[in-house]
C-alpha positions as a Markdown table, in Angstrom:
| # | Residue | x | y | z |
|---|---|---|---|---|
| 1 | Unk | -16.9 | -10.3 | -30.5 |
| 2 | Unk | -14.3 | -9.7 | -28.1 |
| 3 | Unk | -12.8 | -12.7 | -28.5 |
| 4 | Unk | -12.5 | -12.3 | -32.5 |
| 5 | Unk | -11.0 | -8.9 | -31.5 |
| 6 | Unk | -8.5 | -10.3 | -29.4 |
| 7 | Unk | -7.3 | -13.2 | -32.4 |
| 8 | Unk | -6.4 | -10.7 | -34.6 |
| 9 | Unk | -3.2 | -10.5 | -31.7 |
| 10 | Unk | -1.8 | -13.7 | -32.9 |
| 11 | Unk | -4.6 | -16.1 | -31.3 |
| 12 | Unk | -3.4 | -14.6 | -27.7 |
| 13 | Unk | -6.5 | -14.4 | -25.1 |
| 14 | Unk | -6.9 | -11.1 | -22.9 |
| 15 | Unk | -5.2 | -13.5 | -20.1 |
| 16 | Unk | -2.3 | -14.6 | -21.8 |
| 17 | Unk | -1.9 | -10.1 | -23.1 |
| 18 | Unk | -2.5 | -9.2 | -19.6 |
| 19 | Unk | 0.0 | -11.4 | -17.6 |
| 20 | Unk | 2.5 | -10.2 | -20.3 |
| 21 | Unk | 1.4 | -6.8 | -19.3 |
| 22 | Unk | 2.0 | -7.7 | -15.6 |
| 23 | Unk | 5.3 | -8.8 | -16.1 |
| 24 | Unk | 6.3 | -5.8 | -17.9 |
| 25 | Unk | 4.7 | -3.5 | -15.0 |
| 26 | Unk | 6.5 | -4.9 | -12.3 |
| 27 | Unk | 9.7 | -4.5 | -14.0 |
| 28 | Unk | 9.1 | -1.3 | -14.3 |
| 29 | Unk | 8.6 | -0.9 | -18.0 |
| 30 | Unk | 5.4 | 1.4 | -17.5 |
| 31 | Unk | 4.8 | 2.4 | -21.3 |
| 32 | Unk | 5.3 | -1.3 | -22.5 |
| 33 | Unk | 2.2 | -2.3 | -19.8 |
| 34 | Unk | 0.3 | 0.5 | -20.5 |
| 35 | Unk | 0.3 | -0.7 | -24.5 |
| 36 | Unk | -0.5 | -4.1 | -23.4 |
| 37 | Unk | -3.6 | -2.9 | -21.1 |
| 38 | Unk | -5.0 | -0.5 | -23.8 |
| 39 | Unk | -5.0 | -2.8 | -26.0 |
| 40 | Unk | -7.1 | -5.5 | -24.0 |
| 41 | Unk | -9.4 | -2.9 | -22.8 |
| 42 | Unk | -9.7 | -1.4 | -26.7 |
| 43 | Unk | -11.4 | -5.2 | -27.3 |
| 44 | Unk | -13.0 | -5.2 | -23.6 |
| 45 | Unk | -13.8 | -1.6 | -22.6 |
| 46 | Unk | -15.6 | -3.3 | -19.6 |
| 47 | Unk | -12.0 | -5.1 | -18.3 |
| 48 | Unk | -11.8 | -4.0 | -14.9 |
| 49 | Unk | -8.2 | -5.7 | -14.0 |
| 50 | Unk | -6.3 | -4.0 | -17.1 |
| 51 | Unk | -8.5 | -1.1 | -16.3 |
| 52 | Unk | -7.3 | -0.8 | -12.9 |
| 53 | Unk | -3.8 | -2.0 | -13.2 |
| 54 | Unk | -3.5 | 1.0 | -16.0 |
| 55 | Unk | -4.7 | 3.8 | -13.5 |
| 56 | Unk | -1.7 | 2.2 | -11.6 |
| 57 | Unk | 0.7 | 2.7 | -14.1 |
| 58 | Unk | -0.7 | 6.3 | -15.2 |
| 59 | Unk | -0.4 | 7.3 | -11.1 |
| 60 | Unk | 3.4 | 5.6 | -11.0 |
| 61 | Unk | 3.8 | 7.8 | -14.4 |
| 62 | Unk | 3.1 | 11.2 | -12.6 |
| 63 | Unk | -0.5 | 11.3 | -14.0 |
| 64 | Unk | -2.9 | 11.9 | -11.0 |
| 65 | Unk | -5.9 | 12.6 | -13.2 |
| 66 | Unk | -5.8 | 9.6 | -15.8 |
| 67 | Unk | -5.0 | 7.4 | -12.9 |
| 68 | Unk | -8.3 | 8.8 | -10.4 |
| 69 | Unk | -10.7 | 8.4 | -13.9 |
| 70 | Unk | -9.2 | 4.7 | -14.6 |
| 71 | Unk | -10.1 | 3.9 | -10.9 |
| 72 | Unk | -13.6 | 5.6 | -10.9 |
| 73 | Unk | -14.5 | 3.9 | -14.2 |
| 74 | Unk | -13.4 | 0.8 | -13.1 |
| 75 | Unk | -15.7 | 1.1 | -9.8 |
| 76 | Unk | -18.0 | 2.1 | -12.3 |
| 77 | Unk | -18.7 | -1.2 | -13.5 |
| 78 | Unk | -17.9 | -3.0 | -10.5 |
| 79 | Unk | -18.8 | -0.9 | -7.4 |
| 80 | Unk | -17.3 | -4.0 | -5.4 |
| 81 | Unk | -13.8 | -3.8 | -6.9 |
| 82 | Unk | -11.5 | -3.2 | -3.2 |
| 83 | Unk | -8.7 | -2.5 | -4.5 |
| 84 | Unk | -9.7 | 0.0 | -7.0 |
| 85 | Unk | -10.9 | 2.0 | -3.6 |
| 86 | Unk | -7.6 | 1.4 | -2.5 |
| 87 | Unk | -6.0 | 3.1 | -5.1 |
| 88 | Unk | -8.4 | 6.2 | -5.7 |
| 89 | Unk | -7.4 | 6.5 | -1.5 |
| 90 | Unk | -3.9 | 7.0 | -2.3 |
| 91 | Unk | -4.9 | 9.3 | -5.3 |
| 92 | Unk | -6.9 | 11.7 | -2.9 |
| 93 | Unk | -4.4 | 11.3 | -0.5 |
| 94 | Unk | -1.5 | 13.0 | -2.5 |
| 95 | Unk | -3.9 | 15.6 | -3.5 |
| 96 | Unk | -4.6 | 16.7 | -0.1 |
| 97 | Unk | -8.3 | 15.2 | 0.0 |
| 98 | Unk | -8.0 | 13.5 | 3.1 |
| 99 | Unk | -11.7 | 13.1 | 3.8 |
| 100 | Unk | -12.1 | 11.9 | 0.1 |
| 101 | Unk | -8.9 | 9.4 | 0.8 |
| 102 | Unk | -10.3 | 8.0 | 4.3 |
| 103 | Unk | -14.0 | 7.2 | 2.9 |
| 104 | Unk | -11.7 | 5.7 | 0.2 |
| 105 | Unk | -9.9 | 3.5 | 2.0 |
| 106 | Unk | -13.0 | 2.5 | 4.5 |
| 107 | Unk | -15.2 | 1.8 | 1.1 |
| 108 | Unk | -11.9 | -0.8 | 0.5 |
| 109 | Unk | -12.1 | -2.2 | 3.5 |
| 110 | Unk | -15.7 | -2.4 | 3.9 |
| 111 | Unk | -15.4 | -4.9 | 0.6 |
| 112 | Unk | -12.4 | -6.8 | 1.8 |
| 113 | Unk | -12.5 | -7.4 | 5.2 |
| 114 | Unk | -8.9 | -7.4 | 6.7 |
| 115 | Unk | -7.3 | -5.6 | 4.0 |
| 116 | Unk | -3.8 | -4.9 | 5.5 |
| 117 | Unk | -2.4 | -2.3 | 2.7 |
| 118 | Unk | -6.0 | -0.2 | 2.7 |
| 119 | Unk | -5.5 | -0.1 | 6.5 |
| 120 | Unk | -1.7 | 0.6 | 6.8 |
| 121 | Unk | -2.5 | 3.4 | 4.4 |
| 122 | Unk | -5.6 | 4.5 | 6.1 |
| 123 | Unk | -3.0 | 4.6 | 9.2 |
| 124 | Unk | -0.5 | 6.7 | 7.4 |
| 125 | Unk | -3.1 | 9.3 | 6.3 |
| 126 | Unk | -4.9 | 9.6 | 10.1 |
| 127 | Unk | -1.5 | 10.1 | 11.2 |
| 128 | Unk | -0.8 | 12.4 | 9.3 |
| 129 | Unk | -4.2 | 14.1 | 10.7 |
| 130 | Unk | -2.8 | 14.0 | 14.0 |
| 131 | Unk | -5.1 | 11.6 | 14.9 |
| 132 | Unk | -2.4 | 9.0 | 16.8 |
| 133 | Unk | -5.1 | 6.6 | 18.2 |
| 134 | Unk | -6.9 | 6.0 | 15.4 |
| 135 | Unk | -3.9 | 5.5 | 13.4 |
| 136 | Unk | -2.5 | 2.9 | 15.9 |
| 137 | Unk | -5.9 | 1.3 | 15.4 |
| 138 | Unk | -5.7 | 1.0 | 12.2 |
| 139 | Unk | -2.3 | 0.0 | 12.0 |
| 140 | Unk | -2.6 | -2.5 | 14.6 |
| 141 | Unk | -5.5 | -4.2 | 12.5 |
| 142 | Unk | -3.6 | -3.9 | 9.3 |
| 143 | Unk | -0.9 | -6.3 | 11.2 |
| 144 | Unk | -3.1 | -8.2 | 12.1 |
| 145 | Unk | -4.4 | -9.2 | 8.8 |
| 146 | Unk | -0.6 | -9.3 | 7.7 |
| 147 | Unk | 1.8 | -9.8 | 10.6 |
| 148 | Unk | 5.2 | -9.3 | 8.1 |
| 149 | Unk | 4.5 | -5.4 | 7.3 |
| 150 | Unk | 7.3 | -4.0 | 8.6 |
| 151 | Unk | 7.0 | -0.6 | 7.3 |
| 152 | Unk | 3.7 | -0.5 | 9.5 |
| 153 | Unk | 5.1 | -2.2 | 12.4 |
| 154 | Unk | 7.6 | 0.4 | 12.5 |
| 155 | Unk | 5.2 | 3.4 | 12.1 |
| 156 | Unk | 3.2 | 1.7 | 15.1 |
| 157 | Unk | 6.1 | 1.5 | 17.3 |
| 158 | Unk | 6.7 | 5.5 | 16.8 |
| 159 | Unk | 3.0 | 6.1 | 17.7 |
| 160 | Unk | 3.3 | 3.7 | 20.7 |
| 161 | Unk | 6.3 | 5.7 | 21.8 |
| 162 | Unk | 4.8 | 9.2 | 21.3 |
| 163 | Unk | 1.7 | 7.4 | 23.1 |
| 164 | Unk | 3.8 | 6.5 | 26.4 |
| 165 | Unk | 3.5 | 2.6 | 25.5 |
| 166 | Unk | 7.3 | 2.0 | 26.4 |
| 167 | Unk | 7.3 | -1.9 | 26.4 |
| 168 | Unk | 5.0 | -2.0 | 23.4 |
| 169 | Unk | 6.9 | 0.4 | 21.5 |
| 170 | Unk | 10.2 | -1.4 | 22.4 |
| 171 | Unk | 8.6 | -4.9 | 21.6 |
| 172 | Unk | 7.6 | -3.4 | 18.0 |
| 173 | Unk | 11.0 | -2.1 | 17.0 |
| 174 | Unk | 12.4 | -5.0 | 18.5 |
| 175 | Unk | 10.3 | -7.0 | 15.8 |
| 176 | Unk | 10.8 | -4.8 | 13.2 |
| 177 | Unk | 14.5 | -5.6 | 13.2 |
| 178 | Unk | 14.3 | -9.2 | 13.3 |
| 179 | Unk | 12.5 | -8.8 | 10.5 |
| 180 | Unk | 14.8 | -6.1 | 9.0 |
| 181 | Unk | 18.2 | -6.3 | 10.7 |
| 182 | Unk | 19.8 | -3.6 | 8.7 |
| 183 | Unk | 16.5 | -1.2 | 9.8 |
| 184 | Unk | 19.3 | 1.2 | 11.6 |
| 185 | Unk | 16.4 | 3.6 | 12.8 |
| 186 | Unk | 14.4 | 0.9 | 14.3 |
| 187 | Unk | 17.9 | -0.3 | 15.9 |
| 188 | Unk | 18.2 | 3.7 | 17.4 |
| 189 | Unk | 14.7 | 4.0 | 18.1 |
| 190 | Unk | 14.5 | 0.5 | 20.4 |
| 191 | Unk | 17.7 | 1.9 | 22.0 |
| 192 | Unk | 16.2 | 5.0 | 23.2 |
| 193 | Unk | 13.1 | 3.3 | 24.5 |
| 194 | Unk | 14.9 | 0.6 | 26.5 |
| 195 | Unk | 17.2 | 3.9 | 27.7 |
| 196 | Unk | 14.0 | 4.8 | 29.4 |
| 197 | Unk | 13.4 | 2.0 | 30.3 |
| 198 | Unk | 16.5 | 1.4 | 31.8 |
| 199 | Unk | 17.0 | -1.9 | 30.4 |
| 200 | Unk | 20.3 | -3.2 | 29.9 |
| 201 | Unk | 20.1 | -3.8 | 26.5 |
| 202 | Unk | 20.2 | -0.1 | 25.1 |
| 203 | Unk | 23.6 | 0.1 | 24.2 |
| 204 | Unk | 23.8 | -2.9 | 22.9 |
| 205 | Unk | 21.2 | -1.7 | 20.1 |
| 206 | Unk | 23.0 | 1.2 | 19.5 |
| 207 | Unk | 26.3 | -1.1 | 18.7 |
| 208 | Unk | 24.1 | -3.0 | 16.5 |
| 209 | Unk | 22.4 | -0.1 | 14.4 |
| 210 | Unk | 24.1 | -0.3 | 11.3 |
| 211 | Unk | 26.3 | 2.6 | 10.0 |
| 212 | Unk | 25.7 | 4.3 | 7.0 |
């Protein structure tokens, strides 16, 4: 049935509708995708991907509420689905839930074991608790899952800083702007810590922090 459904599109399968739909998410054409997935999950209610990757679009639209009931009725049918946890977390998240957000994000990476954005986000949101060690716990395992976020590598270093870990924090930042060489905060922030350090390479760093 769902198959005759989807013929009357001009013979096009669900896949072939849903990578157009991907395409036309990522750049940035959120009403064209969000067509595209209603109209694979008006053949296949039970679709969890175009399910999912519409709660996307409806939370990168500004719609909180149609994005948390696209995610909840996609882990409806499949309780397993990671990354639907994932995005529910950020959901709660912006709307101050923070408990709600971290059992989120712990459901996600229950599922998917080594799941670096779940923890890099579960980092962002303990740290924004206050609590710096288990952020830099989480953090530290969402890098190791995926050495090249440097977004989190950065927010690591800053903890390790605030923490006292000097050469750790200096070694993150240092890494962050190999990675990034126009990262002029990370260039400012490894100056100041070898400045402490009294290392000889501190104003150097500051030459090479870009200017804006």
């Amino acid at each position: 049935m769902i198959e005759a459904d989807l013929q009357g599109w001009e013979g096009r399968s669900a896949d072939d509708i849903l990578t157009d739909a991907i395409a036309q998410h990522r750049a940035g054409n959120l009403d064209e995708a969000r067509a595209l997935y209603s109209r694979i999950l008006s053949a296949d209610p039970s679709h969890t991907d175009a399910r999912h990757l519409s709660g996307i679009a409806a939370y990168q639209a500004g719609q909180a509420a149609q994005a948390s009931a696209c995610f909840r009725a996609t882990l409806a049918i499949d309780p397993s689905f990671a990354a639907a946890y994932n995005s529910l977390g950020n959901v709660l998240a912006d709307r101050s839930r923070p408990d709600d957000a971290a059992r989120a994000y712990r459901r996600a990476i229950a599922l998917q074991g080594g799941y670096a954005e779940a923890l890099g986000n579960l980092g962002l949101l303990l740290q924004a608790q206050e609590r710096i060690d288990d952020a830099i716990a989480a953090y530290e395992a969402a890098l190791r899952a995926d050495p090249g976020r440097t977004a989190t590598r950065f927010d690591l270093a800053v903890l390790l800083r605030r923490r006292g870990r000097l050469n750790e924090a200096a070694l993150a930042f240092y890494r962050v702007v190999q990675a990034q060489p126009d990262h002029a905060e990370a260039w400012r922030s490894l100056a100041l810590v070898l400045r402490v350090l009294n290392h000889s390479d501190a104003e150097l760093c500051l030459r090479r922090r870009p200017v804006r």
